[in-house]
C-alpha positions as MATLAB code, in Angstrom:
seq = 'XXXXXXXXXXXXXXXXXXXXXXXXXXXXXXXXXXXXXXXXXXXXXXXXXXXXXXXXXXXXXXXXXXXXXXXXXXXXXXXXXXXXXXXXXXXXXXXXXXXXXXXXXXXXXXXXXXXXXXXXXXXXXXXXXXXXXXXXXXXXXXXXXXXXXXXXXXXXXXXXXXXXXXXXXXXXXXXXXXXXXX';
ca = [
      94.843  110.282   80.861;
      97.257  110.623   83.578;
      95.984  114.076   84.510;
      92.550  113.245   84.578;
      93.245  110.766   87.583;
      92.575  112.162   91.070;
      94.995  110.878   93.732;
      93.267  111.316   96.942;
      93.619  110.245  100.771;
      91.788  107.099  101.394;
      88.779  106.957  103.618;
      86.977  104.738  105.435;
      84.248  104.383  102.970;
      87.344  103.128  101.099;
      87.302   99.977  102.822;
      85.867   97.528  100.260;
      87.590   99.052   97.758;
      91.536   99.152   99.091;
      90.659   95.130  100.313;
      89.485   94.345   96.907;
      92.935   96.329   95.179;
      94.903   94.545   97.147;
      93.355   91.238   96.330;
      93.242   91.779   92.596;
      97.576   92.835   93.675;
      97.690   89.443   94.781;
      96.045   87.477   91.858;
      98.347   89.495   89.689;
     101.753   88.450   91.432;
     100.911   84.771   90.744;
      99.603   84.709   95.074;
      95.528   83.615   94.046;
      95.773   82.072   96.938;
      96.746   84.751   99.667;
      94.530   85.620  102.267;
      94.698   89.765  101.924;
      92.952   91.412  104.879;
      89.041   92.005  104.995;
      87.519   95.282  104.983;
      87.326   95.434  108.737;
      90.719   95.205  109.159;
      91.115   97.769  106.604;
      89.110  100.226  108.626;
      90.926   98.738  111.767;
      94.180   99.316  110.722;
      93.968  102.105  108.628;
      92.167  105.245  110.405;
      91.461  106.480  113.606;
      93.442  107.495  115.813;
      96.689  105.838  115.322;
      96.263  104.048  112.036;
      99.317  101.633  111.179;
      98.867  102.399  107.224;
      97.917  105.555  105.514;
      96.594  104.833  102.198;
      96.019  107.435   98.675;
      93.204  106.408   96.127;
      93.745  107.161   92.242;
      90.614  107.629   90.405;
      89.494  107.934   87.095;
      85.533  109.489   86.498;
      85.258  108.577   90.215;
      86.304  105.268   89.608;
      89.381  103.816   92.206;
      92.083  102.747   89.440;
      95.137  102.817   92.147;
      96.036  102.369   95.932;
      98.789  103.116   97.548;
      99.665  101.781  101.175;
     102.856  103.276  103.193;
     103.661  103.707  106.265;
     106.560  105.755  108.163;
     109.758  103.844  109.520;
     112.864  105.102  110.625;
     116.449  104.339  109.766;
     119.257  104.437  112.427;
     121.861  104.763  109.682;
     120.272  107.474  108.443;
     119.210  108.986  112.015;
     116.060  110.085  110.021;
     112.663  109.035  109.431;
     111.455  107.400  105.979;
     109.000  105.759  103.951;
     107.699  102.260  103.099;
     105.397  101.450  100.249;
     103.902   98.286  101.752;
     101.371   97.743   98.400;
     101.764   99.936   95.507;
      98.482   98.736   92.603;
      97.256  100.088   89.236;
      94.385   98.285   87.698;
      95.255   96.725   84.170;
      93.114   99.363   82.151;
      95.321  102.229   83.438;
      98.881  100.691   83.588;
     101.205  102.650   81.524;
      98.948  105.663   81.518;
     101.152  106.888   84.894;
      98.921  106.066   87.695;
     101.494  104.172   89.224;
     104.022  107.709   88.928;
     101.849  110.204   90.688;
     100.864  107.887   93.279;
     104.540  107.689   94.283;
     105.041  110.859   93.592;
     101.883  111.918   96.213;
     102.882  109.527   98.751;
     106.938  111.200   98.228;
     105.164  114.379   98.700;
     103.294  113.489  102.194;
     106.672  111.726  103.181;
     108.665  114.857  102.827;
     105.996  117.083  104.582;
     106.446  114.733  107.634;
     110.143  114.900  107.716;
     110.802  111.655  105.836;
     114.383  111.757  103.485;
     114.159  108.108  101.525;
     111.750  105.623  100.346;
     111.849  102.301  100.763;
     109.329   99.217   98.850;
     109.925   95.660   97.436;
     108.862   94.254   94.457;
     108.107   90.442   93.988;
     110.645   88.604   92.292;
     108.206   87.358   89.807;
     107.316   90.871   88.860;
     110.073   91.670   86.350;
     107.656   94.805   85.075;
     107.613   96.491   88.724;
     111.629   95.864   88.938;
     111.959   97.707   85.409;
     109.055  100.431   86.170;
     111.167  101.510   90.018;
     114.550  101.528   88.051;
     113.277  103.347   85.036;
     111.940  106.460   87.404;
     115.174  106.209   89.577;
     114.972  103.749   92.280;
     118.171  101.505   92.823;
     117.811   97.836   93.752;
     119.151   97.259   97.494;
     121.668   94.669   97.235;
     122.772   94.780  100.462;
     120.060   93.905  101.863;
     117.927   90.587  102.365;
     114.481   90.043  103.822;
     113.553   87.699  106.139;
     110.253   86.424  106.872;
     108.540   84.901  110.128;
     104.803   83.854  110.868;
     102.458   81.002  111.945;
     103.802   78.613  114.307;
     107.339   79.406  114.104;
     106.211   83.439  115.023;
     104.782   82.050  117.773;
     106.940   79.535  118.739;
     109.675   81.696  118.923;
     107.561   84.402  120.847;
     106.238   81.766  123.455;
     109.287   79.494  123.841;
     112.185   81.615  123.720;
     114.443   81.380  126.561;
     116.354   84.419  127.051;
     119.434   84.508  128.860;
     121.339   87.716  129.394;
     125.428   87.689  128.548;
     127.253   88.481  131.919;
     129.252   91.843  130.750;
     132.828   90.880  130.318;
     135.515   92.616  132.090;
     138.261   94.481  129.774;
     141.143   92.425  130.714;
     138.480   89.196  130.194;
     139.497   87.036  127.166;
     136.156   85.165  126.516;
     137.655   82.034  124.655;
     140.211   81.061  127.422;
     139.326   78.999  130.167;
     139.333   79.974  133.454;
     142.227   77.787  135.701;
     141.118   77.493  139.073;
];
């Protein structure tokens, strides 16, 4: 099973087929109604030059039965580069049968390669099996941390509308909360 699966790079001709994984990703999370990106933004996005994603293909008889889609980012606690598993997918036929392992496992092994020392993804609250899967091959839940979301109008409102105004640097001997008495 597991070691008849072929975890590849993804390639442009992989377009249709990482859009359609990460729809079926969606459907599966209770989120039917996400819009997931189309295949040109796939291609857009994730080759060429400067691709913002990097994505690994499992496949079984030639057959795409996993996707993987990370990206580097870089921790200034750390001081050292990591990696984020935006979209981690295993079709239904081949859960259990550890797809989901060596694509983690290959994307780990790119990370490392490019200097990377931790790996970072999220799992959706409603997807209790995802939680237990990350724990069960050693991940630890962040507790520390919380995620915060922005987009639509208030992304742009926020962008457009925000009026910046820098703090005047305050002198040593300045104590901010007393009035001045002139």
């Amino acid at each position: 099973m597991a070691k008849d699966i072929l975890i590849r790079e993804a390639e442009p001709e992989d377009a249709a087929a990482i859009r359609d994984m990460i729809a079926a990703l969606a459907r599966e999370t209770g989120r039917p109604d996400i819009e997931v990106l189309s295949e040109e933004e796939v291609r857009a996005h994730g080759f060429g030059p400067h691709p913002d994603f990097r994505a690994l293909i499992a496949e079984f008889k030639g057959a795409p039965v996993g996707l993987a889609v990370y990206f580097s980012e870089f921790s200034t606690w750390r001081g050292r580069r990591g990696v984020y598993i935006q979209d981690i997918y295993v079709t239904p036929d081949q859960q259990g049968a550890g797809v989901g392992r060596r694509l983690i496992n290959a994307v780990l092994k790119r990370a490392r390669n490019d200097g990377a020392v931790y790996l970072r993804l999220a799992a959706d609250r409603s997807n209790a099996a995802a939680a237990r899967f990350y724990k069960r091959i050693g991940f630890r839940e962040a507790k520390e941390d919380r995620i915060f979301f922005l987009e639509g109008e208030p992304f742009d409102g926020l962008a457009e509308n925000f009026a910046w105004k820098p703090r005047l640097p305050v002198a040593a001997n300045d104590d901010p909360k007393k009035e001045s008495s002139s």
